[in-house]
C-alpha positions in Angstrom: 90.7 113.9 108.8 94.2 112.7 110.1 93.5 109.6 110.7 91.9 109.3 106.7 94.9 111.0 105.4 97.6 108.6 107.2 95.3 105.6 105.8 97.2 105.9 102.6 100.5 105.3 104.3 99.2 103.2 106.8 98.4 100.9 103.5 102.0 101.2 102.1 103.4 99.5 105.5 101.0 97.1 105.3 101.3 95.9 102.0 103.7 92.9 103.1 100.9 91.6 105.6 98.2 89.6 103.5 95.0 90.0 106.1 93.2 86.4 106.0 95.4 84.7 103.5 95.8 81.0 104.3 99.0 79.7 103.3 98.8 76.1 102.0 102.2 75.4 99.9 104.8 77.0 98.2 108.6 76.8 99.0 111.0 79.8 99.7 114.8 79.4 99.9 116.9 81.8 101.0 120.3 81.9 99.9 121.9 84.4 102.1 120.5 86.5 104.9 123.7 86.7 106.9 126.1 89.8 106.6 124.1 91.2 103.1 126.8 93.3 101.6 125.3 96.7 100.3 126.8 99.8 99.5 127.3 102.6 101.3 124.7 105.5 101.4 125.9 108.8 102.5 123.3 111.6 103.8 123.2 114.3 101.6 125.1 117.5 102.1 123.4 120.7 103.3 124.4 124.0 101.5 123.1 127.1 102.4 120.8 126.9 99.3 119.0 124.2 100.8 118.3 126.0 104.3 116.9 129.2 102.0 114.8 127.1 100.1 113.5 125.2 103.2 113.1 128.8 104.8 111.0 129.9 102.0 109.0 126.9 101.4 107.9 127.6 105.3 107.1 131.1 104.8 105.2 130.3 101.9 102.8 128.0 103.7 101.7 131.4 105.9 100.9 133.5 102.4 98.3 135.5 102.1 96.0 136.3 99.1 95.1 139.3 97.6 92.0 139.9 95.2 93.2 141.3 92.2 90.2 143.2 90.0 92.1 146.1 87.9 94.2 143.9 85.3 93.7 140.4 83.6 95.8 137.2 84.5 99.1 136.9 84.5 101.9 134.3 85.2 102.1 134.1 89.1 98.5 134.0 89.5 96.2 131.7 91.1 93.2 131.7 89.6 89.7 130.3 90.0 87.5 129.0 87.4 85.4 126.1 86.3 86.1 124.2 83.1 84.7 121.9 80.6 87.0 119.8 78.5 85.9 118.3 75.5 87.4 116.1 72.7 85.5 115.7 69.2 83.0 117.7 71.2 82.3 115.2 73.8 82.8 116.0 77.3 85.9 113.2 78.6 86.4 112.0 82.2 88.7 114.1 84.9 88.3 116.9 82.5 85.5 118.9 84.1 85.6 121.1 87.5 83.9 123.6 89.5 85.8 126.1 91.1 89.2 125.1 90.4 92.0 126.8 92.0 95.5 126.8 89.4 99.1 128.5 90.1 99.7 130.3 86.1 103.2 129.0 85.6 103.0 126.0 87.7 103.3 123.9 84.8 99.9 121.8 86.7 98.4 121.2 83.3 98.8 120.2 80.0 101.2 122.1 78.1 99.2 125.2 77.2 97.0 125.1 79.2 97.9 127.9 81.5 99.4 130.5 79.0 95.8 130.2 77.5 94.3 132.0 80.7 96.9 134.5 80.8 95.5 138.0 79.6 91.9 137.0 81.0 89.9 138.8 83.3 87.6 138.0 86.1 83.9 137.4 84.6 85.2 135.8 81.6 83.8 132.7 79.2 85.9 131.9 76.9 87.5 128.7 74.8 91.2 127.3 74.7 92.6 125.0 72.2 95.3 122.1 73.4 96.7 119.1 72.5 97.6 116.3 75.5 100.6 114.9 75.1 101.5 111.4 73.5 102.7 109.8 76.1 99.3 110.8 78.0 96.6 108.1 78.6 96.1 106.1 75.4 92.2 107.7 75.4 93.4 111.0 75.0 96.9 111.1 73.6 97.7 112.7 71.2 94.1 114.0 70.9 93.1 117.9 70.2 90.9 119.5 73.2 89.2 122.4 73.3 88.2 123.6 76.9 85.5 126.3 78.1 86.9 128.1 80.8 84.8 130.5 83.5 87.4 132.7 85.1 85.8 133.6 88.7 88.6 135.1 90.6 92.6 136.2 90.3 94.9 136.3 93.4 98.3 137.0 94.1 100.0 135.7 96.9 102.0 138.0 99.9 104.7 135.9 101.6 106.2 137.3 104.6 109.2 138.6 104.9 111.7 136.2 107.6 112.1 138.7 110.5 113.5 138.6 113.9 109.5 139.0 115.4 108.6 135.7 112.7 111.5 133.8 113.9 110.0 133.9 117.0 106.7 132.5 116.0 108.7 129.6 113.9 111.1 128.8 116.3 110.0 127.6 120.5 114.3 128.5 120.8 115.8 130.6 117.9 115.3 134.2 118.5 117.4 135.7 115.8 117.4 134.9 112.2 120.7 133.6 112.2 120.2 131.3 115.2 117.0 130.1 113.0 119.1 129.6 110.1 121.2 127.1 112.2 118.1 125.5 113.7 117.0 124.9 110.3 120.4 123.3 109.3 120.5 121.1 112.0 116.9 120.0 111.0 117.6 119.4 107.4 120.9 117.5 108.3 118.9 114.9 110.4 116.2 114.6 107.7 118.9 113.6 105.5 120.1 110.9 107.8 117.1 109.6 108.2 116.7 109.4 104.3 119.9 107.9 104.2 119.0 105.4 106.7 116.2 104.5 105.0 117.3 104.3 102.0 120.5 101.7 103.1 117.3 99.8 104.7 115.6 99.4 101.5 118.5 98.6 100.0 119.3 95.5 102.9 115.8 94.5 101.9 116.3 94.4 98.0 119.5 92.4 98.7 117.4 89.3 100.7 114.7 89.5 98.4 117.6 89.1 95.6 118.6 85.9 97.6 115.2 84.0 97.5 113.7 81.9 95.6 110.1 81.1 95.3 109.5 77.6 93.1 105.5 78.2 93.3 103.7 81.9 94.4 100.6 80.5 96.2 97.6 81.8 94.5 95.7 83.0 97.3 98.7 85.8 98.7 99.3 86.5 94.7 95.6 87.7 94.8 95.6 89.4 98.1 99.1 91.1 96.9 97.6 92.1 93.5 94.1 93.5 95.0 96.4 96.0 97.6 98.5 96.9 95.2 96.0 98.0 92.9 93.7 99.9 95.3 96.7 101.5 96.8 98.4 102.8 93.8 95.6 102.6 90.8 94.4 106.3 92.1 97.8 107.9 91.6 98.0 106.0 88.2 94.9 107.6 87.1 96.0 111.2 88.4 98.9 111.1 86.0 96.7 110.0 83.0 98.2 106.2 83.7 97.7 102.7 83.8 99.1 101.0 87.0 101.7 98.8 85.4 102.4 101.7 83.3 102.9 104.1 86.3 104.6 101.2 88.3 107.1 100.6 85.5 107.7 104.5 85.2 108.0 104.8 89.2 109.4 102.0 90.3 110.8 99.9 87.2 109.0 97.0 87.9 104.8 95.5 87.1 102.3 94.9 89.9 103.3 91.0 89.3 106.6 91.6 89.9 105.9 94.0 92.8 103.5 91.1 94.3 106.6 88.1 94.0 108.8 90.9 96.2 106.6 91.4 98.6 105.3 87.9 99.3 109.4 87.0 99.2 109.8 89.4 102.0 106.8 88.1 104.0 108.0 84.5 104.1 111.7 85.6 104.3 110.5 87.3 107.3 109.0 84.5 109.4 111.8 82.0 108.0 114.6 83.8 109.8 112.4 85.0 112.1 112.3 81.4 112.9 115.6 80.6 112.1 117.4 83.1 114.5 114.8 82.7 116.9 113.2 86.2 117.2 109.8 86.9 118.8 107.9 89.4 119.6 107.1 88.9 123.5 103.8 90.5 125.0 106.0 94.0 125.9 107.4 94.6 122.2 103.4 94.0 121.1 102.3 96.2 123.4 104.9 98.9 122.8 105.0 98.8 119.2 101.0 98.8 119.2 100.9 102.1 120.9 103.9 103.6 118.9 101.8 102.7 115.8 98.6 103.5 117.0 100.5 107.2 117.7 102.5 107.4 114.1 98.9 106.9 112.5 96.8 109.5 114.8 94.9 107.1 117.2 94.8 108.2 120.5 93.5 104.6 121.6 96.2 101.5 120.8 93.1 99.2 121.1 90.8 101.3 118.8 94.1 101.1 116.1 94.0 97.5 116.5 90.7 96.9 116.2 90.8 99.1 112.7 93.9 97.4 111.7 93.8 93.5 112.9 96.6 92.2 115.3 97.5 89.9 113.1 98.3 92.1 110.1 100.0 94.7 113.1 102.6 91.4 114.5 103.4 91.1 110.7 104.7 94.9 110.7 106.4 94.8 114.3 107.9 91.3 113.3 108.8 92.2 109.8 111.0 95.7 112.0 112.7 93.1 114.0 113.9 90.9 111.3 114.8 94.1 109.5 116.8 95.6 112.6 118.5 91.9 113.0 120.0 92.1 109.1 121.0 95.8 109.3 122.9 94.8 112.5 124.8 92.1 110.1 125.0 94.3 106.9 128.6 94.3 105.4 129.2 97.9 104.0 131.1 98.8 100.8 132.5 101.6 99.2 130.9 100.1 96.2 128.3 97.8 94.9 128.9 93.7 95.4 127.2 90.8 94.8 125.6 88.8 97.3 127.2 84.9 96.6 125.7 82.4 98.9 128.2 81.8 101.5 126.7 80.0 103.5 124.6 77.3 104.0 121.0 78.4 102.7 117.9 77.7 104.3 114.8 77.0 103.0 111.3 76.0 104.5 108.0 74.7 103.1 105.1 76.8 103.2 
């Protein structure tokens, strides 16, 4: 089950590695790569409202539920229930489901659709009326639905209280709530810095990619690029009623085209400095970043992780970290934003 649930992710890192793409032309210059300036990114603070909220998002992962049978549903519920959604009286896709489990006042569905349910008891059949939004999938937008709801079961959730006795279960060195508190500060202040971190990295990435220019995408990476970018983020489209470009734009301001001309600019950005500055990966960086890998992505066997992933595809990743580590050791940081000019001499390779 790990292992399936860390394949999406796994995915994501390895969207910049094209697995069996031979690379017969194409040109990338690179205008600058040496001292990028970016701006500045600054962790976020943490106020006592955030260590609350982090406190009760934990205790609410140990709730309970509780049966409730004496009143009908109200908001705060979860409820159980199958559906049938129809439009003009036909039965559309997504919109059926057995045993469905839905928070009343979670705002998970269409607008409403959960005050519909409140007042409902267990053992009920009964019909809803809604209307899906216009900016919903361009089957159903705008459309009038009616669904037919069977209402199995209504919980309410207990959350425990944060006690000393808790604290002790939570914590392997906090012993009092307050000494949790602090532990839970101290957490959410290195989460932040490793945001921030990240996010300066993407923003040193953005800033090469910026600086490159590609005369020709090869047509053989532009598929490969396209096909990973659709089967990684076509499902999550579809969840929010979506096309992909559509949700791509929305998410990330940019099409799977464009996304597809970044990435293959930071492959080849990556192997041209690589080979310009002379980094390589020697057999103890392999071997190390193969079993740190192989760990992040629950494998207990480096070799089994290899074999799943190719050694090719996992040399792309570790090199790809090194080059990155190399530019954010050069990065020029400003208060505010500045553009990259080429100021030096810029380098270019054919493909």
């Amino acid at each position: 089950m790990k292992k399936r649930i860390l394949a999406f992710a796994l995915c994501m890192i390895m969207a910049v590695s094209v697995v069996g793409c031979s690379i017969s032309d194409g040109v990338i210059t690179i205008k600058k790569y040496k001292k990028l300036k970016v701006e500045k990114v600054i962790p976020a603070k943490v106020t006592d409202e955030d260590i609350e909220m982090s406190i009760q998002s934990t205790l609410q992962t140990m709730a309970t539920r509780i049966d409730v049978t004496d009143r009908p549903v109200q908001a705060g519920d979860v409820v159980t229930m199958d559906y049938l959604g129809k439009v003009d009286g036909v039965a559309f896709e997504g919109g059926t489901a057995k045993d469905a489990e839905l928070l009343i006042g979670s705002q998970t569905f269409i607008t409403g659709f959960e005050e519909a349910i409140v007042g409902h008891t267990v053992g009920e059949t009964f019909d809803i009326n809604v209307t899906f939004p216009k900016d919903y999938n361009k089957e159903l937008a705008g459309k009038p639905a009616v669904f037919t709801i069977t209402l199995h079961k209504i919980q309410v959730e207990k959350v425990p209280e944060l006690t000393e006795e808790l604290v002790k279960e939570l914590s392997a060195t906090a012993t009092t709530i307050e000494k949790y508190k602090e532990e839970t500060r101290a957490y959410l202040e290195l989460s932040n810095a490793e945001t921030a971190q990240s996010e300066l990295e993407q923003k040193v990435w953005q800033a090469l990619i910026e600086n490159c220019v590609i005369e020709e995408y090869p047509e053989d990476m532009m598929k490969a690029q396209l096909a990973s970018i659709e089967e990684q983020y076509s499902m999550v489209a579809s969840m929010y009623g979506m096309e992909l470009d559509e949700f791509l734009k929305e998410v990330y301001g940019i099409t799977s085209e464009e996304m597809a001309h970044n990435l293959i600019k930071q492959q080849l950005a990556v192997k041209l400095i690589a080979e310009k500055e002379k980094l390589t990966l020697t057999l103890e960086d392999y071997e190390a970043g193969l079993a740190d890998y192989a760990m992040q992505y629950g494998y207990d066997d480096p070799e089994e992780f290899e074999e799943t992933v190719g050694e090719e595809v996992i040399r792309n990743m570790l090199l790809q970290k090194q080059v990155g580590n190399w530019l954010m050791e050069m990065v020029l940081l400003s208060e505010h934003h500045s553009d990259n000019a080429p100021l030096e001499t810029p380098i270019s390779a054919a493909i």
